[in-house]
VOGU-3710 file (C-alpha; in Angstrom, 3 decimals, decimal comma):
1> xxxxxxxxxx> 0,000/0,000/0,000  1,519/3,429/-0,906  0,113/6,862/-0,041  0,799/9,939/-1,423  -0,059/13,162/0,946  0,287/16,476/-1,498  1,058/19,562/0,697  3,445/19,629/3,535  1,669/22,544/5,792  0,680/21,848/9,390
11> xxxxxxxxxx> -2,243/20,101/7,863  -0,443/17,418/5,119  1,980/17,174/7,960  -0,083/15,968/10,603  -1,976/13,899/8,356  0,937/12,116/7,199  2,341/11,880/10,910  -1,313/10,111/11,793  -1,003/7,334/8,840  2,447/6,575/9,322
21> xxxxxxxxxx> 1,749/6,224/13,396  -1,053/4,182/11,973  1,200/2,106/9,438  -1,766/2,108/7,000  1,209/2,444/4,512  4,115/0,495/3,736  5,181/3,491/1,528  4,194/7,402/3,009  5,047/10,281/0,446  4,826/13,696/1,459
31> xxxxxxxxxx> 5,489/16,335/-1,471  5,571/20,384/-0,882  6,689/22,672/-3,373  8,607/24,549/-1,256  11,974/23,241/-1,083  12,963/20,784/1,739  9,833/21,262/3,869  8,939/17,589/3,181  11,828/16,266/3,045  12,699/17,645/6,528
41> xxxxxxxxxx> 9,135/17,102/7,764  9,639/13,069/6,903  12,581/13,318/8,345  11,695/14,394/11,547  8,815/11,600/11,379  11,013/9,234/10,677  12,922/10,152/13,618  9,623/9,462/16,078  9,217/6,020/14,831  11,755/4,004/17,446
51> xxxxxxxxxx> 9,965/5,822/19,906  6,504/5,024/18,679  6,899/1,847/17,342  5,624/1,932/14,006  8,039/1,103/10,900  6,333/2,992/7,677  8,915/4,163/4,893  8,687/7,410/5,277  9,791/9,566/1,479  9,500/13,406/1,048
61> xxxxxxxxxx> 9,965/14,991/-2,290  9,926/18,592/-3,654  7,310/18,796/-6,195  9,139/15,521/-7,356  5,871/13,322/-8,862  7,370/10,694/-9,873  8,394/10,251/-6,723  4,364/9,175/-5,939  4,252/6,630/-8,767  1,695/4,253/-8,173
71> xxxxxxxxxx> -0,276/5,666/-5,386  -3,167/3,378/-4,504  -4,681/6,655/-2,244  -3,892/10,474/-2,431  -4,689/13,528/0,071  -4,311/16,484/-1,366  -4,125/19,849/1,059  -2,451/21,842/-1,073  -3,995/25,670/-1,410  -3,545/29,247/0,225
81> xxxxxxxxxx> -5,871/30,071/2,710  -7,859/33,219/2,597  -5,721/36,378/3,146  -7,079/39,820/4,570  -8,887/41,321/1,757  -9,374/38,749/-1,098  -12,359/37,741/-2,270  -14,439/34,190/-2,636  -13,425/34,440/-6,303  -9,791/35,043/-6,010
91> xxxxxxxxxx> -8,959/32,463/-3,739  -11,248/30,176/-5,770  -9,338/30,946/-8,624  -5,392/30,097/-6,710  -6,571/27,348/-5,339  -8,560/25,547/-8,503  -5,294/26,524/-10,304  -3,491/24,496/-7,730  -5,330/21,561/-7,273  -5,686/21,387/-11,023
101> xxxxxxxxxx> -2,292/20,808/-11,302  -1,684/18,495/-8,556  -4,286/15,439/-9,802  -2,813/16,120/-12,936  0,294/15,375/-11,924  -0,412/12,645/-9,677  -2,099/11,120/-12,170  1,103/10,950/-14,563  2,213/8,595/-12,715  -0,555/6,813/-10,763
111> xxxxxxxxxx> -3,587/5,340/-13,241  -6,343/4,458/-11,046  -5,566/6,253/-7,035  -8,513/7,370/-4,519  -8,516/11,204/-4,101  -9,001/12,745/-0,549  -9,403/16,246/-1,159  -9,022/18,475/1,877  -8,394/21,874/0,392  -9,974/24,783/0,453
121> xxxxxxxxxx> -12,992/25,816/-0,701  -13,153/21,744/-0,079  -16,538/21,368/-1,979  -15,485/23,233/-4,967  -12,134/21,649/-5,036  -13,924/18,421/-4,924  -16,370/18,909/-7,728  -13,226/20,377/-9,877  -11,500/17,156/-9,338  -14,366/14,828/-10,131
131> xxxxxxxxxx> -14,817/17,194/-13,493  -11,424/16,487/-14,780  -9,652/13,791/-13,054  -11,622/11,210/-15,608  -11,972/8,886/-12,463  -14,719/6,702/-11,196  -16,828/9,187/-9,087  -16,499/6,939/-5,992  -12,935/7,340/-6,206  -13,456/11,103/-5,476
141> xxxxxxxxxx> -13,930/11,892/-2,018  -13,590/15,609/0,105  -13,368/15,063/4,046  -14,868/17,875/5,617  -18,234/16,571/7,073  -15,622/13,888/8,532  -14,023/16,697/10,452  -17,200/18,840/10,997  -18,793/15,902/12,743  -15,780/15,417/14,669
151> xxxxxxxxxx> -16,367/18,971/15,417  -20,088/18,228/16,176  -19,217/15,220/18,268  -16,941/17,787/20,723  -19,170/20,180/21,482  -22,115/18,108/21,879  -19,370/15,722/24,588  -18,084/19,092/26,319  -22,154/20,311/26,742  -23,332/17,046/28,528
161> xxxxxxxxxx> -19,708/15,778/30,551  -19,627/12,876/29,427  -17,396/10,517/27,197  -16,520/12,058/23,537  -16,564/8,271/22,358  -20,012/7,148/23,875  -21,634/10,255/21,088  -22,745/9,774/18,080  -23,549/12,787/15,370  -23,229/13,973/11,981
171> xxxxxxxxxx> -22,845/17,392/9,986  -23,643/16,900/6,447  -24,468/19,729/3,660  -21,290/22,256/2,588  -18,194/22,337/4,515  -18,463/25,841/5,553  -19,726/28,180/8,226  -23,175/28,996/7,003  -23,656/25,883/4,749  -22,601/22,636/7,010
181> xxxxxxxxxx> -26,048/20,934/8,459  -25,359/19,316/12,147  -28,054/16,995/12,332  -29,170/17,334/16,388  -32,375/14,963/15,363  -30,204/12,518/15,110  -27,180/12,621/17,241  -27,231/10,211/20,355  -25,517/9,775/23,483  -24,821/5,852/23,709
191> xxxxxxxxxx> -27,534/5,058/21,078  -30,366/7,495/23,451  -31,219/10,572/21,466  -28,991/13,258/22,849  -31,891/15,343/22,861  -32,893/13,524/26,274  -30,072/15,017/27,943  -29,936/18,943/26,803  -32,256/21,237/26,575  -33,672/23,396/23,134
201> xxxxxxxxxx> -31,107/26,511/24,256  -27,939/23,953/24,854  -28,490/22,065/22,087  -28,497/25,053/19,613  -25,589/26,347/21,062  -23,787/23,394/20,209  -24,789/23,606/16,851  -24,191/27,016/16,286  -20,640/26,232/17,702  -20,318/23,353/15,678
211> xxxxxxxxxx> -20,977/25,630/12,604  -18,440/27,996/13,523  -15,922/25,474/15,162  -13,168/26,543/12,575  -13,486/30,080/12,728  -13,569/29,957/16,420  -9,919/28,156/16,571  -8,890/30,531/13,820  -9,408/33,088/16,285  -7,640/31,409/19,138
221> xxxxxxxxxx> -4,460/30,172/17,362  -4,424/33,156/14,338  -4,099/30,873/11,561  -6,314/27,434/10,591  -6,429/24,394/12,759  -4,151/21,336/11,658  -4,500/18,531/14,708  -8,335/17,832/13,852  -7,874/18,394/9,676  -5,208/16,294/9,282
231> xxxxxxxxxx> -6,478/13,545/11,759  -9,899/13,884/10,089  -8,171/13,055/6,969  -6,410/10,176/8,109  -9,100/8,530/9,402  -10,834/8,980/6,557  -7,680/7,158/4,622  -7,781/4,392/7,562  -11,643/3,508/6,788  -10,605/2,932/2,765
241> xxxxxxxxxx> -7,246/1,274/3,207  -8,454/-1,312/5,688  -11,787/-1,941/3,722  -13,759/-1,025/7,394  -17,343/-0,556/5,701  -17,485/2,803/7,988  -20,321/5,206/8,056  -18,172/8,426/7,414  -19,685/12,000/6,297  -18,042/12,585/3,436
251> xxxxxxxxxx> -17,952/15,156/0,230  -19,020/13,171/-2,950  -21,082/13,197/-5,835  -24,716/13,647/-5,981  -26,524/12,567/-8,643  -30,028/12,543/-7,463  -29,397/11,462/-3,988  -30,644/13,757/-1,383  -32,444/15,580/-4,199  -29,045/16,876/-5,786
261> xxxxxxxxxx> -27,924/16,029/-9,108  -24,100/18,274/-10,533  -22,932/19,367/-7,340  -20,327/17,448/-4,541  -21,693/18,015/-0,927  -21,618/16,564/2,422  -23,382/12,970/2,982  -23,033/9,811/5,202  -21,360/7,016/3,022  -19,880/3,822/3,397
271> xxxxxxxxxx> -16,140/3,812/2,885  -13,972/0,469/1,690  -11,054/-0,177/-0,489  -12,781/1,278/-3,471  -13,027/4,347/-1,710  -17,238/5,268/-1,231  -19,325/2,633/-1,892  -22,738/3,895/-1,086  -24,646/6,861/-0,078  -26,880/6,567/3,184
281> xxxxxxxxxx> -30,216/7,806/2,870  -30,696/9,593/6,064  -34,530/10,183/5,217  -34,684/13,862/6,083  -37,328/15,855/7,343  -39,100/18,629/5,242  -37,409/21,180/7,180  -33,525/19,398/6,837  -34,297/18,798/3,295  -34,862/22,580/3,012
291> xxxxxxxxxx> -31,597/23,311/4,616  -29,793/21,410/2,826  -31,424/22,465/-0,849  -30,047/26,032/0,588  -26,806/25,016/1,387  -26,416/23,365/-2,059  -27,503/26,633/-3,593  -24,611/28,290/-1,594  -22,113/25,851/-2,793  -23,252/26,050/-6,295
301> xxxxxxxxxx> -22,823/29,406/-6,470  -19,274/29,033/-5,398  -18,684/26,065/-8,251  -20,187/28,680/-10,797  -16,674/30,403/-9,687  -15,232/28,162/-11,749  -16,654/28,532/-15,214  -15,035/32,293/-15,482  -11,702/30,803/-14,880  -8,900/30,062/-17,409
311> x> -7,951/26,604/-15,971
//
């Protein structure tokens, strides 16, 4: 198994540092285009693994593809995050330049790898690469709901005092602060509706602090998160490599499901070796279904970015 993770920023880097601890890998590449940041970054891994106990070959490369020949998955994280006074459009634009080139790179030299897109804006990136990557769509998959409902999972542990692993709960819709969809119908606290335990006021609050969990650590840390991102991502990678049949949230493509057709959004799948395998029908109610119609409108309107670029 060899694993390519494109973009060595706090992000790539703890993601690769998470599969490598993991060995879901016999072969880890990290590639940056910035010259000896991976290389040093792998390095440094490599360095943690007599301690740790894990033995994954551990390769970093500067903007060096053929170094990723063969990947069976790839993450890519590569992007600029928004700067103090650009607009939607122009980061759209770097980024879509960026990510353009990486899967068309990667894919140079590997014919048939899974995609993991985590960068930004993730569900744009996502439906650029399934428009020109001219892979199976279930081989096209953008992790944010997996960290939003990682996200939703926190707060919803930190409101009631009780055990982060005995919750249950999922964000689906956009991967952004006004389009992700925490679903509080359904989240549970050790399979009992977690609704039981919080009140209307506390349990709104948690969504609304679910919604604006990035922004929030943003503000605490002045730049983006990377610890929850990158081990988002790598879980994600764990479900796929080690065929686990997991219910994950993840970005994919619609095509009629959840009343979406031409558009990549937020949805509960099953993840194996062949990367999604099936969308979940959460059977939503009128009012959810409406939420989520509006946050596809959102997200489409960022897509439509897109079309007035010269990629």
């Amino acid at each position: 198994m060899k694993i390519t993770v494109v973009g060595a920023g706090a992000v790539g880097a703890t993601c690769a540092d998470n599969i490598a601890r993991k060995e879901l890998a016999d072969e880890l590449v990290l590639l940056d285009i910035k010259e000896g940041i991976a290389e040093g970054k792998t390095l440094d891994m490599y360095q943690t693994a007599s301690l740790l106990g894990f033995d994954t070959k551990l390769i970093g490369s500067t903007n060096d593809y053929t170094k990723t020949a063969n990947s069976d998955v790839v993450v890519i994280t590569s992007g600029l995050p928004r700067k103090p006074g650009m607009t939607r459009e122009e980061l759209i634009g770097v980024n879509a330049g960026i990510v353009k080139s990486v899967v068309e790179n990667i894919l140079k030299y590997s014919k048939n790898p899974i995609i993991v897109i985590i960068s930004n804006p993730m569900d744009t990136m996502t439906y650029l690469t399934n428009s020109i990557a001219g892979l199976d769509k279930q081989r096209i998959i953008g992790m944010g709901g997996t960290l939003d409902s990682a996200r939703f999972k926190c707060y919803l542990a930190k409101a009631m005092d009780v055990s982060i692993n005995d919750i249950s709960g999922t964000v689906i819709g956009g991967h952004g602060d006004t389009t992700m969809i925490p679903l509080k119908r359904l989240a549970t606290y050790n399979g009992v509706p977690v609704s039981q335990f919080l009140d209307a006021e506390t349990l709104d609050k948690v969504v609304a602090d679910t919604m604006v969990g990035g922004a929030t650590l943003t503000g605490l840390l002045g730049t983006s998160a990377w610890y929850a991102p990158g081990a988002a991502g790598a879980a994600l990678v764990e479900a796929i490599v080690r065929d686990e049949k997991k219910i994950m949230a993840c970005c994919v493509p619609l095509d009629g499901e959840y009343n979406q057709k031409d558009i990549c959004l937020g949805v509960p799948v099953i993840l194996g070796k062949n990367g999604w395998e099936k969308i979940i029908d959460y059977k939503l109610t009128e009012e959810e279904q409406a939420t989520f119609n509006k946050s596809a409108d959102a997200v489409r309107n960022m897509n439509a970015v897109l079309e007035t670029l010269s990629l």
